[in-house]
C-alpha positions as CSV (number, residue, x, y, z in Angstrom):
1,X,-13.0,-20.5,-27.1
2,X,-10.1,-23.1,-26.7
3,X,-9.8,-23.8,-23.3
4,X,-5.6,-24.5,-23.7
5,X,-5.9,-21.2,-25.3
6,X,-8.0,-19.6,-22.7
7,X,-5.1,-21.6,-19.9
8,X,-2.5,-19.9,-22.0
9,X,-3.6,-16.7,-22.5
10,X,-4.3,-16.5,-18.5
11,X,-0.7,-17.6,-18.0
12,X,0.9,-15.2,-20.0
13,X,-1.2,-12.1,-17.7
14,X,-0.7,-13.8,-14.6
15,X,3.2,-13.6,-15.5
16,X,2.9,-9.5,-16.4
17,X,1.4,-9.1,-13.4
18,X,3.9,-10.8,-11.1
19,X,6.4,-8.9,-13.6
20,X,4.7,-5.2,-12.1
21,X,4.3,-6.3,-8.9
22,X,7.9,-7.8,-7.5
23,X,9.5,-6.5,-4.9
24,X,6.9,-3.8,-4.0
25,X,6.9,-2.8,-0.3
26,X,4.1,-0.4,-0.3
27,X,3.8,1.9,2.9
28,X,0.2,2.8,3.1
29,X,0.3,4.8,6.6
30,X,-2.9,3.8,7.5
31,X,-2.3,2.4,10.9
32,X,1.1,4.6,11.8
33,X,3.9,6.2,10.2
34,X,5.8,2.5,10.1
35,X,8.9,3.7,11.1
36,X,9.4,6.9,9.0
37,X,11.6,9.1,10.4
38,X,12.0,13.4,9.8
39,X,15.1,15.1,10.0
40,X,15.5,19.4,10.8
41,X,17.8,21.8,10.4
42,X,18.0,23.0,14.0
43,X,20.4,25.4,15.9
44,X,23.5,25.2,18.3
45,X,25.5,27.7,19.2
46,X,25.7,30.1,16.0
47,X,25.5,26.5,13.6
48,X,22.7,25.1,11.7
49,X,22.8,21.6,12.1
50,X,20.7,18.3,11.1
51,X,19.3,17.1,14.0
52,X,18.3,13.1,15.0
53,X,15.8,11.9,13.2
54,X,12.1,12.1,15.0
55,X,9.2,10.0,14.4
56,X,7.6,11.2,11.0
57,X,4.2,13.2,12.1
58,X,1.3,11.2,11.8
59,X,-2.3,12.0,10.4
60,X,-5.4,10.8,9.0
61,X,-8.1,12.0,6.9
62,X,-11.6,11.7,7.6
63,X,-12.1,8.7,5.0
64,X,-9.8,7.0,7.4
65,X,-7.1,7.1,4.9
66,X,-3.3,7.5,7.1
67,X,-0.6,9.5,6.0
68,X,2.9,11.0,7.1
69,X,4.3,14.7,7.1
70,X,6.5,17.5,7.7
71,X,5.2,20.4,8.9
72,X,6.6,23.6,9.1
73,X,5.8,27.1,10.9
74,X,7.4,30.6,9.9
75,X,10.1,29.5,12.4
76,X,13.2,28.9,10.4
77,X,14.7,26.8,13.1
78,X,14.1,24.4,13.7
79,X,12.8,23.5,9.7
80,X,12.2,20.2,8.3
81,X,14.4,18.7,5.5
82,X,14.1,15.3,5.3
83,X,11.7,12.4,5.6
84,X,12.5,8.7,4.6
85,X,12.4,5.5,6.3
86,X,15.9,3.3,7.8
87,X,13.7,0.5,9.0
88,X,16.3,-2.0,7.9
89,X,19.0,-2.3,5.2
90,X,17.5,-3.4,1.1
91,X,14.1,-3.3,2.9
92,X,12.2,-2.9,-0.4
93,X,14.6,-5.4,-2.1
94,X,17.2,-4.5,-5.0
95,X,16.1,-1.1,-6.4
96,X,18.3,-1.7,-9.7
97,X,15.7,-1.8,-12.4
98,X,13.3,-0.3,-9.9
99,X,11.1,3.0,-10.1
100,X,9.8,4.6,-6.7
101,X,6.5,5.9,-6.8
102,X,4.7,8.0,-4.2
103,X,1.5,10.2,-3.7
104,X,2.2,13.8,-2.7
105,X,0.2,17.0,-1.8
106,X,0.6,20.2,-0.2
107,X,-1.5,21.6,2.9
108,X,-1.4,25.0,3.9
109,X,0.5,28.2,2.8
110,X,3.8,27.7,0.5
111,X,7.2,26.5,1.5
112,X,10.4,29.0,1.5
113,X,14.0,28.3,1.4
114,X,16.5,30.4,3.7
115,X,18.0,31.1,0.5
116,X,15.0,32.3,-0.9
117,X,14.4,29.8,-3.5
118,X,10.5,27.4,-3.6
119,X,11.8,23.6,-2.7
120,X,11.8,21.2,-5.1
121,X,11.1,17.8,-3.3
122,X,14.3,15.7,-4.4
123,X,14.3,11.5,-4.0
124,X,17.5,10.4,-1.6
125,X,19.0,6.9,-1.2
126,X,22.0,6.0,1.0
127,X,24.3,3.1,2.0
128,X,24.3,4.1,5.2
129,X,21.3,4.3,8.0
130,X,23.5,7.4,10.0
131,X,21.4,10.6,8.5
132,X,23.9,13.0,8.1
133,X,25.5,14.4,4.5
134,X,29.8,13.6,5.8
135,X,28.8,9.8,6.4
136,X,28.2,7.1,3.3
137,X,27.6,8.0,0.0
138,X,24.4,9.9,-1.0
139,X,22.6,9.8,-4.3
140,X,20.0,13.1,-4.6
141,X,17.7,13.5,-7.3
142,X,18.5,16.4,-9.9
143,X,16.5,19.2,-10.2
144,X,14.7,18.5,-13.6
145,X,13.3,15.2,-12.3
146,X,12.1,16.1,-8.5
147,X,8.3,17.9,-8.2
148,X,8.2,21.4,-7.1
149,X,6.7,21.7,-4.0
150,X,4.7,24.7,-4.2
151,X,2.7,23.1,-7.4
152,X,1.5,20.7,-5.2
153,X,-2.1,21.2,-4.4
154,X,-4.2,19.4,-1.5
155,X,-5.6,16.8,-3.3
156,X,-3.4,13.4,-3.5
157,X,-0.7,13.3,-7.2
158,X,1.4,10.1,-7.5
159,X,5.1,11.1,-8.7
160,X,7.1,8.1,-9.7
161,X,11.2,8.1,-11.1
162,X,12.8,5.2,-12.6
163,X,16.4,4.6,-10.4
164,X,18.8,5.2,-13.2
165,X,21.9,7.3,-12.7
166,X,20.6,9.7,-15.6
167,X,18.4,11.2,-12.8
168,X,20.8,11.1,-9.8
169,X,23.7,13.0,-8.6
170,X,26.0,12.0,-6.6
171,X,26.0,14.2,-2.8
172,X,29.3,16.1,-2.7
173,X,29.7,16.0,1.0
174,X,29.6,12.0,1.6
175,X,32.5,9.7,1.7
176,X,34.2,11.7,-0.6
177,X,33.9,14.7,1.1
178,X,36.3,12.6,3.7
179,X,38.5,11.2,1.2
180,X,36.9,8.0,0.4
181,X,35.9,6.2,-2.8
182,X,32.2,6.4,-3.2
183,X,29.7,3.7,-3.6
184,X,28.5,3.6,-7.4
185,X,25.0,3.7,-7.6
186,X,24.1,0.8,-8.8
187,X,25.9,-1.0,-5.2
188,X,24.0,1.5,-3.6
189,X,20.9,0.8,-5.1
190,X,21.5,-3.4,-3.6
191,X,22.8,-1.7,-0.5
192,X,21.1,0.7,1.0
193,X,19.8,2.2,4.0
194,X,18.2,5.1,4.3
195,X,15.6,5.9,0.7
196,X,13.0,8.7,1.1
197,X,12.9,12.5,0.1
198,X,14.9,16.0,0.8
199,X,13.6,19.0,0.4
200,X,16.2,21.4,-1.1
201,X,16.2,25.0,-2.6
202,X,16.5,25.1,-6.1
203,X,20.7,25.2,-6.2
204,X,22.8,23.8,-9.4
205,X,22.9,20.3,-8.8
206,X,26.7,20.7,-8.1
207,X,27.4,23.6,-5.9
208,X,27.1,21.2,-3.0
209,X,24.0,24.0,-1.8
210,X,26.4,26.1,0.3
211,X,27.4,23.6,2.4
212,X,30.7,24.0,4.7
213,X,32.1,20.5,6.4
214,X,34.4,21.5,9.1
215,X,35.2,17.9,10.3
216,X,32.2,17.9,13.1
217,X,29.6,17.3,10.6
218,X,28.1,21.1,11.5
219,X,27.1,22.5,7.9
220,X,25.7,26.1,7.1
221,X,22.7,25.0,4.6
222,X,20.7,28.1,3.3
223,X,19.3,26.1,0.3
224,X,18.6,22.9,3.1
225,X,15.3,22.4,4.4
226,X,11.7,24.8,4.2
227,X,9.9,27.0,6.5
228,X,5.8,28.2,5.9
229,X,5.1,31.4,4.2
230,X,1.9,31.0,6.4
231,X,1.3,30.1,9.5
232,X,1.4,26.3,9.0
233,X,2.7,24.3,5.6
234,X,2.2,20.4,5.5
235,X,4.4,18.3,2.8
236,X,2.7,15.0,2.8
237,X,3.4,11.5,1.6
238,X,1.5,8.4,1.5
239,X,1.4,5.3,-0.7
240,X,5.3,5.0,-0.8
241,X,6.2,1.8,-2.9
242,X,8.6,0.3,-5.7
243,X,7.8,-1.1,-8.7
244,X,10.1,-2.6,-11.7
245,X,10.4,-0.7,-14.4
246,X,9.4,-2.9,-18.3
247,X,12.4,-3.2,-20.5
248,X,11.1,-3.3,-24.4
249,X,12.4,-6.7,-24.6
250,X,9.3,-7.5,-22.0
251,X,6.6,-6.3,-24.3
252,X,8.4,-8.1,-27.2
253,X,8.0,-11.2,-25.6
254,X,4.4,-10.3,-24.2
255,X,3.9,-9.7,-27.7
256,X,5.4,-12.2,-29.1
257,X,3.3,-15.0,-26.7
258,X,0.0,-13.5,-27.9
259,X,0.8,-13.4,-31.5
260,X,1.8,-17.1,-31.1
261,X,-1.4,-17.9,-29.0
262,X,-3.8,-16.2,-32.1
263,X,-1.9,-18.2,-34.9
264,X,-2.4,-21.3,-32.7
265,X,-6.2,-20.6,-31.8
266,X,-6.7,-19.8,-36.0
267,X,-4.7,-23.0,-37.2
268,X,-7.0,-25.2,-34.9
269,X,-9.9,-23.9,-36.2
């Protein structure tokens, strides 16, 4: 075979690969939970409230293979909502275009809602790095997009979702809870500060999931956060990364280059 076509040919793969592989900031777990963070609903006084962020539990398999967690008991306080990373702000780069993609499985007995609803696990970002639903403005995934939780099984599914505001809401309780203008999301999506996942009953996208701001940031959240059925249920993440999303007009052009290349390799002969 031509060797210029053999060059060319080589050129045009090397350029789809850099295409799919911009940008990506994969979190692997393998040596420590790299600055995850996990968020609960947890009690004062006669409030729920979301407490600091912790460092994300840790684990690893047997194969060696690291991952990160939250892990509920049939305590329903404190009960984990919220896992996600604020190690720095557009850490993974502009997510405009973007898709996230993540592995997922389930250990343990089910997952239960105070309102008495299965979680669905439901993709967050945020312009802010302050975890707590009256600050910044909040993007949440809807409900026909995010996995189900209970479906998960213990062996490892990747989930992915293209960032396009088709599959986002906007969080009723965030700046414009307070009377601000919101963010849009594409200026979130190039300025952002917290991105990870929320696990939420399985409320209408808009009823704001029974939550009361009383100017304190305290919140009565029924539909926020999961507690075990069990004894013991483990949500589980690993392999967290972004990755660009192909327009059409890429795989006209890819096309385009090979059908150029063939003519070329036929007229020499």
């Amino acid at each position: 075979m031509n060797r210029q076509f053999l060059t060319a040919l080589s050129f045009l793969f090397f350029v789809l690969f850099c295409m799919n592989s911009a940008f990506a900031a994969p979190y692997s777990f393998d040596s420590d939970n790299q600055g995850w963070v996990s968020f609960e609903v947890s009690l004062d006084s006669s409030e729920q409230i979301l407490s600091p962020g912790n460092s994300a539990s840790w684990a690893t398999e047997p194969d060696g293979n690291g991952y990160i967690s939250l892990n509920a008991t049939s305590d329903l306080r404190p009960r984990p909502y919220s896992i996600g990373t604020t190690n720095g702000f557009n850490e993974m780069g502009d997510l405009n275009g973007q898709e996230l993609v993540s592995d997922f499985k389930r250990m343990g007995s089910t997952f239960q809602t105070m309102a008495g609803s299965a979680p669905t696990i439901r993709w967050v970002i945020a312009d802010t790095s302050t975890v707590q639903y009256g600050l910044g403005t909040w993007y949440v995934s809807k409900q026909e997009v995010s996995p189900q939780l209970n479906d998960l099984t213990n062996e490892w599914q990747t989930f992915s979702l293209e960032m396009t505001a088709d599959n986002f809401f906007l969080w009723p309780y965030g700046d414009n809870a307070l009377g601000d203008i919101p963010a849009s999301f594409e200026n979130v999506l190039s300025g952002y500060g917290y991105v990870g996942f929320t696990l939420l009953s399985g409320a209408a996208d808009n009823s704001g999931f029974g939550g009361i701001y009383d100017g304190s940031q305290i919140w009565s959240f029924p539909d926020f956060g999961a507690y075990s059925t069990g004894s013991e249920s483990i949500f589980a993440v690993d392999n967290f990364t972004s990755a660009p999303v192909p327009e059409p007009a890429t795989f006209l052009l890819l096309g385009s280059g090979l059908a150029g290349l063939a003519f070329y390799r036929r007229k020499r002969k």
